[in-house]
C-alpha positions in Angstrom: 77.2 206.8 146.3 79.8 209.6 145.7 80.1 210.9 142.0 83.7 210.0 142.3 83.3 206.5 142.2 80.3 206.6 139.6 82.6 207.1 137.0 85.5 204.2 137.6 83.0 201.4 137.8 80.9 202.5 134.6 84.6 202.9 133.0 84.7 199.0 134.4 81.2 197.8 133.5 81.6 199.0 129.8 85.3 196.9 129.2 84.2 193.8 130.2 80.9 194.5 128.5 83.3 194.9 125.2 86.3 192.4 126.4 86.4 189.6 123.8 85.9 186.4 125.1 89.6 185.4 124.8 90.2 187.4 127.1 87.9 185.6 130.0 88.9 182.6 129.3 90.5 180.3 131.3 93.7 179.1 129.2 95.1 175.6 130.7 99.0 174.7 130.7 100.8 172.0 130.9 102.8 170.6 134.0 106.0 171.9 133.7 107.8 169.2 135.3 105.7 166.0 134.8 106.2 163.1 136.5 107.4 159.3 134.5 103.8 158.5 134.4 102.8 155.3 132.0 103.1 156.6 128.8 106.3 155.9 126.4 108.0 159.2 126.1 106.7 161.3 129.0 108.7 164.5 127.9 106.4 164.5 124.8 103.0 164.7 126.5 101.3 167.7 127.7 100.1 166.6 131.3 97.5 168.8 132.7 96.1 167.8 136.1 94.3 168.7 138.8 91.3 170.3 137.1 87.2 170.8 138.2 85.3 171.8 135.5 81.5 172.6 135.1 79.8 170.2 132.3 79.3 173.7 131.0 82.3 175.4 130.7 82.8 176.4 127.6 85.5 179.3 128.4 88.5 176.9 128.2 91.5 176.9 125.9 93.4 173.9 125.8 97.3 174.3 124.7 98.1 173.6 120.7 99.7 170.1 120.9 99.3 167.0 119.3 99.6 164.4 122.6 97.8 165.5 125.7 97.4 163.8 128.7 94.6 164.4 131.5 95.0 163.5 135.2 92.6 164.1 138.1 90.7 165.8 135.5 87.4 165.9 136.5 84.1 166.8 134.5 80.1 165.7 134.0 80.7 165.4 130.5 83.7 165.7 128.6 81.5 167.0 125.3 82.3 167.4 121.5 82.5 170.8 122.4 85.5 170.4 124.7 87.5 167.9 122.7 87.1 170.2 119.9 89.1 173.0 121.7 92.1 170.4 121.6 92.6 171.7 118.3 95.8 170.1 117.0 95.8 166.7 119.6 96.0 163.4 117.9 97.3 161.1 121.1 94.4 161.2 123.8 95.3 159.6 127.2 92.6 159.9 130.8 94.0 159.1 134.1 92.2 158.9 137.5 89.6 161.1 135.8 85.8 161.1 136.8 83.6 162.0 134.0 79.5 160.5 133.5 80.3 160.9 129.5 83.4 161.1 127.5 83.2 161.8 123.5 85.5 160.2 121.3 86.7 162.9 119.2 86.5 161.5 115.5 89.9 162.6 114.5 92.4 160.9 117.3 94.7 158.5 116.2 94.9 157.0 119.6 93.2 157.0 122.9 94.1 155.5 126.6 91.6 155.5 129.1 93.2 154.1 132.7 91.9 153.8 136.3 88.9 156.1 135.8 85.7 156.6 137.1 83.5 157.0 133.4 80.2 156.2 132.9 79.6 155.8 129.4 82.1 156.5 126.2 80.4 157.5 123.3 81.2 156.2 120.0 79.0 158.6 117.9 77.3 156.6 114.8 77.5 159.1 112.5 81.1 159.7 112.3 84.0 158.7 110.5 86.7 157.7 113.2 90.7 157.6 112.6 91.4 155.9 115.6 94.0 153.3 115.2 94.8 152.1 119.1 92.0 151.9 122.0 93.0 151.0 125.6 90.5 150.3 128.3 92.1 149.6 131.2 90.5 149.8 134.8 87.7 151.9 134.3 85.3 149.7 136.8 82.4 148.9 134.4 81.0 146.0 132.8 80.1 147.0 129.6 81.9 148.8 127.1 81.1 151.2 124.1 78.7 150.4 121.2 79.6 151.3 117.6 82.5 149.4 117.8 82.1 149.0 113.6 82.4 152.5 113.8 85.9 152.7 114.4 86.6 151.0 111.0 90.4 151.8 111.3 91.0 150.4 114.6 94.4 148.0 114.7 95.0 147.9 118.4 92.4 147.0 121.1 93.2 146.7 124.8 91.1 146.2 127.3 92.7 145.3 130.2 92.1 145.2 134.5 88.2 145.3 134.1 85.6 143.1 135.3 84.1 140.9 132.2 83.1 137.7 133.0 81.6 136.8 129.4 83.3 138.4 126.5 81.4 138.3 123.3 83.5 139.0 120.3 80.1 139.2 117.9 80.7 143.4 119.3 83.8 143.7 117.3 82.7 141.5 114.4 84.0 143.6 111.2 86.9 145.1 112.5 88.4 144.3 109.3 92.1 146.1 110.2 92.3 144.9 114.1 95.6 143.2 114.7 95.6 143.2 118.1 93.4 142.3 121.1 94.2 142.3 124.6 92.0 140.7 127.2 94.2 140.2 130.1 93.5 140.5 133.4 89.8 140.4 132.9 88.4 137.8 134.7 86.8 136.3 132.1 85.4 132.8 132.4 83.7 132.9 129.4 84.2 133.7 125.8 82.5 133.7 122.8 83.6 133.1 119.4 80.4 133.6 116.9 80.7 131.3 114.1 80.2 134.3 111.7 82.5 136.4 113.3 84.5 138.4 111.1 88.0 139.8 112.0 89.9 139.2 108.7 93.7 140.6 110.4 93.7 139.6 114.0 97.2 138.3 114.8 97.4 138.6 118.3 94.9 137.8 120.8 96.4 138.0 125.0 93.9 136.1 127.1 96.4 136.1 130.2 95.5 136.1 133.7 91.9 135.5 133.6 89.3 132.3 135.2 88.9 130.7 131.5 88.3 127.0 132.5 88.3 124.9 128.9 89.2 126.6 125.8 86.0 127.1 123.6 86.0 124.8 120.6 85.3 127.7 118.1 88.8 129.3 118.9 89.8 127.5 115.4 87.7 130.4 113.8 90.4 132.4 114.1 92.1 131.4 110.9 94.8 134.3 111.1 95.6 134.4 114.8 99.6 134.0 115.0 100.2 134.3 118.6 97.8 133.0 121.4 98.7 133.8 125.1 96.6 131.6 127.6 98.7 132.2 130.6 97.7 131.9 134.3 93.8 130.6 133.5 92.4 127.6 135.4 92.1 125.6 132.1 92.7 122.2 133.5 92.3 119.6 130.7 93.1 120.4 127.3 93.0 119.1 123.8 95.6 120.4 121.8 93.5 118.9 118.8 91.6 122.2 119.2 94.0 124.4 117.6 94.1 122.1 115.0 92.9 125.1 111.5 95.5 127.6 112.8 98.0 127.5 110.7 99.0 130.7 110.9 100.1 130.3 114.7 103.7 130.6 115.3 103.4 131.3 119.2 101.4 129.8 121.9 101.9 130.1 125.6 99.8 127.9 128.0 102.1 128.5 130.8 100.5 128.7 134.5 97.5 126.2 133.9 97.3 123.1 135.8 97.2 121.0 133.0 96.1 117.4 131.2 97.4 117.5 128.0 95.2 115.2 125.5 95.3 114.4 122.2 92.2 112.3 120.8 93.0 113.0 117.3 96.2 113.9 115.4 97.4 117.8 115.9 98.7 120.1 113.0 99.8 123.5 113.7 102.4 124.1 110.6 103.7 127.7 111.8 103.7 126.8 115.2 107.9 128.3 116.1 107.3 128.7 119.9 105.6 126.7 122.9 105.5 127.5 126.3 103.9 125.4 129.4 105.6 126.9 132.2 104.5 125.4 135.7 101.4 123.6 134.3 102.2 120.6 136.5 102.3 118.6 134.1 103.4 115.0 134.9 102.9 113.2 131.6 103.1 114.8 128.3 102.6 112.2 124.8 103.3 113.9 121.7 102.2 111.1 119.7 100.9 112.5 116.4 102.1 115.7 116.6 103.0 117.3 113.7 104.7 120.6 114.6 107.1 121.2 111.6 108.4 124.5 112.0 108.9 124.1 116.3 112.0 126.2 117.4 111.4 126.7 121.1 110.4 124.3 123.3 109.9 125.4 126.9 108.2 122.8 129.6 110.3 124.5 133.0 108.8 123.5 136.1 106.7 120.9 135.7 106.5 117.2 137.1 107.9 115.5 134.1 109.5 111.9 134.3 109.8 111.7 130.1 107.7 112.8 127.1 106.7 110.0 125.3 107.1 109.8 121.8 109.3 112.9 121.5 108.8 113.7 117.6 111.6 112.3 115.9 111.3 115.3 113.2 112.9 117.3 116.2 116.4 118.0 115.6 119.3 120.4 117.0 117.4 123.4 115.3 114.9 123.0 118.9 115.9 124.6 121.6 114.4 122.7 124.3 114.0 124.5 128.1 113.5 120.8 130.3 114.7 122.4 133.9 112.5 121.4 136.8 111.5 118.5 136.6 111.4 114.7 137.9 113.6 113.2 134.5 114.4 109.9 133.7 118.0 110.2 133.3 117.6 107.3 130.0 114.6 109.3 128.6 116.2 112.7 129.0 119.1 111.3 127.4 117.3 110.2 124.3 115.8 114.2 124.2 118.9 115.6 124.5 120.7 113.4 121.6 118.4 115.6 119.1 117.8 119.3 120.1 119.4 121.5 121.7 119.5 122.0 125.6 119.2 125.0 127.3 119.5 125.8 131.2 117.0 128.3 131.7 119.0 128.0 135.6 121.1 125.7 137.1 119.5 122.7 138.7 121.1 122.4 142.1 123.4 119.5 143.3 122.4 116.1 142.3 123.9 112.4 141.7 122.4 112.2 138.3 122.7 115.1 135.5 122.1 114.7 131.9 122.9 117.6 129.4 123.7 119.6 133.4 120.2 118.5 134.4 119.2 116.6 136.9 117.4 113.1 136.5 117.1 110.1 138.1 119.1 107.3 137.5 117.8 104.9 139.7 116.6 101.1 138.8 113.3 102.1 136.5 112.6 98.8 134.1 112.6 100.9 131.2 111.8 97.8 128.9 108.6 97.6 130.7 108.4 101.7 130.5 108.9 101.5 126.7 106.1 98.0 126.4 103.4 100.1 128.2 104.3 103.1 125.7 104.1 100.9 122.7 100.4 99.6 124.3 99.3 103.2 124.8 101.0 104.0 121.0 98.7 101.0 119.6 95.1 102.0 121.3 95.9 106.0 120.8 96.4 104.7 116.6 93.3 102.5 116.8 91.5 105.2 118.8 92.2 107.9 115.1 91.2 105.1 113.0 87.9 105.0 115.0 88.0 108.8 114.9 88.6 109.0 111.2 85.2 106.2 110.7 82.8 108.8 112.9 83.5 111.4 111.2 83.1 109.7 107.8 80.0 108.3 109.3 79.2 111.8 110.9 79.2 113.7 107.4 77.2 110.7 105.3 74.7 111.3 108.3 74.8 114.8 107.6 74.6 114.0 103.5 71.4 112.0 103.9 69.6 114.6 106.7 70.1 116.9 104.1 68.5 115.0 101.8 65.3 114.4 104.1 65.0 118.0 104.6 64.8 118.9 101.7 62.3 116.2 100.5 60.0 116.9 103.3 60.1 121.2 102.2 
């Protein structure tokens, strides 16, 4: 080797030997024209995308911002020791990312996880978490973090698109701030309500879109829930007597069921404002003993009704009742309309018959039979709560004097 070039590469050899690290690192940027992606304010996220990284690569420096937002990022294990280089962030959000492990960094305020290929997130037990909103949402497993009571802030949880045919709430039992739990799109045909459970502050629960076939009992548990969203299930009879111990509930939606509505004992739901059965097919719909004092909007489009019978004669103009697609009897309509308000949610096309602007049939029903049969039905649905009211008198003396046994025979 000639002496000339001995000189220049020892020159070489000894910087980098002294370079400081910053120097050899590999500092990331943001996109500098990022696309509308799902976030609310894209122009306030860093987006940085398109990235390999070794699960050891430690010479990275993220940018100092509080919101960042990986896509197509793609590491083994997105470590403590990487999240803690995002210095300043406090709005986490993963897209099409493939990681085996991702670390929940202890001091985010929020986190979105969507369409990503992860293995396991680790809630680590030993840390006190911030974290006030959680989404899961399409990352293909079927099991979800542990230490949920970890996150002892937590307000929001979605977990949404993923593949959870039994959902257990017992994993979130003491989630004493969580307000609101989305389960939509899940295809959940099971869930579970433990009688124990504990979620002091849940308002909101969205069951939409999922293969829920009868409502489980224990869904009175949830003594603070005021809004319930049961649309597009394949819940096909239902008694509304089950809600009965939510009084806080001012919104329920059951649209998109293909519903039997029954009522084998009287129903209470004092908060209830809004109710929604949208294309349940109904075609008969008694709202004898319901008690529903604080009802403001009604909404039964597109169903198969001739008449509701026994229309609560609390009802008045301060209703707004949505009747539009169905089969009504022009004299039973007629007898609605008198007391609430109306509203065309669209205009029924041409017809001969058209209370209120919607269409009904005014052909030659014997509505004195109609109204005979009703008062039969009225009479056996009354006798049928006095019988209901006896069993469970009889039910807790049983109870009483088991108690009693038991306690001899210890």
């Amino acid at each position: 080797m000639s002496n000339n070039l001995v000189g220049p590469m020892l020159l070489v050899t000894i910087l980098f030997s002294i370079a400081p690290q910053e120097l050899l690192a590999r500092n990331l940027t943001c996109t500098e024209k990022p696309e509308a992606f799902w976030q609310d304010e894209p122009e306030s996220w860093c987006l940085i995308e398109d990235v390999d990284l070794e699960e050891s690569s430690e010479d990275i420096n993220f940018p100092e911002v509080t919101k960042i937002y990986l896509r197509n990022f793609n590491v083994s294990y997105l470590s403590p020791t990487l999240l803690f280089k995002m210095k300043s962030v406090q709005h986490f959000a993963v897209e099409h990312c493939t990681m085996t492990k991702l670390f929940m960094k202890p001091t985010l305020s929020s986190i979105e996880i969507k369409n990503s290929n992860i293995s396991e997130v680790i809630i680590d037990k030993d840390s006190n978490y911030e974290l006030l909103n959680f989404s899961l949402e399409g990352i293909y497993r079927k099991t979800f973090p542990n230490n949920f009571i970890r996150l002892t802030h937590l307000e929001e949880l979605s977990i949404r698109h993923n593949d959870l045919p039994k959902f257990n709430m017992r994993q979130l039992n003491g989630l004493a701030k969580l307000r609101t739990l989305d389960l939509s799109y899940d295809r959940v045909e099971q869930l579970v309500i433990p009688e124990a459970l504990n979620l002091p502050n849940l308002k909101e629960l969205y069951l939409a879109e999922n293969n829920l076939q009868k409502l489980p009992v224990s869904i009175r548990r949830l003594k603070t829930l005021e809004s319930l969203n049961l649309h597009s299930n394949q819940i096909a009879f239902l008694e509304m007597s089950h809600f009965n111990g939510l009084n806080n509930m001012k919104k329920l939606v059951l649209s998109g069921n293909k519903l039997q509505i029954s009522t084998m004992e009287p129903v209470h739901l004092p908060s209830l404002e809004k109710l929604e059965m949208i294309g349940c097919g109904l075609k008969e719909l008694d709202m004898l003993y319901w008690k529903l004092p604080a009802l403001r909007y009604f909404n039964v489009y597109d169903n198969s009704l001739v008449a509701i019978n026994n229309f609560p004669e609390s009802f008045t103009k301060d209703l707004v009742f949505v009747p539009v697609g169905n089969r009504w009897s022009c004299l039973k309509l007629e007898g609605i309309s008198s007391k609430v308000t109306i509203k065309v949610k669209e205009r029924d096309h041409y017809c001969e018959h058209k209370v209120a602007d919607i269409c009904c049939n005014g052909g030659n029903i014997d509505f004195n039979l109609v109204d005979t049969l009703d008062r039969k039905v009225q009479m056996l649905k009354f006798q049928n709560s006095i019988l209901y009211e006896k069993l469970e008198m009889t039910n807790e003396k049983l109870e009483k004097v088991i108690g009693v046994v038991d306690q001899r025979v210890v």
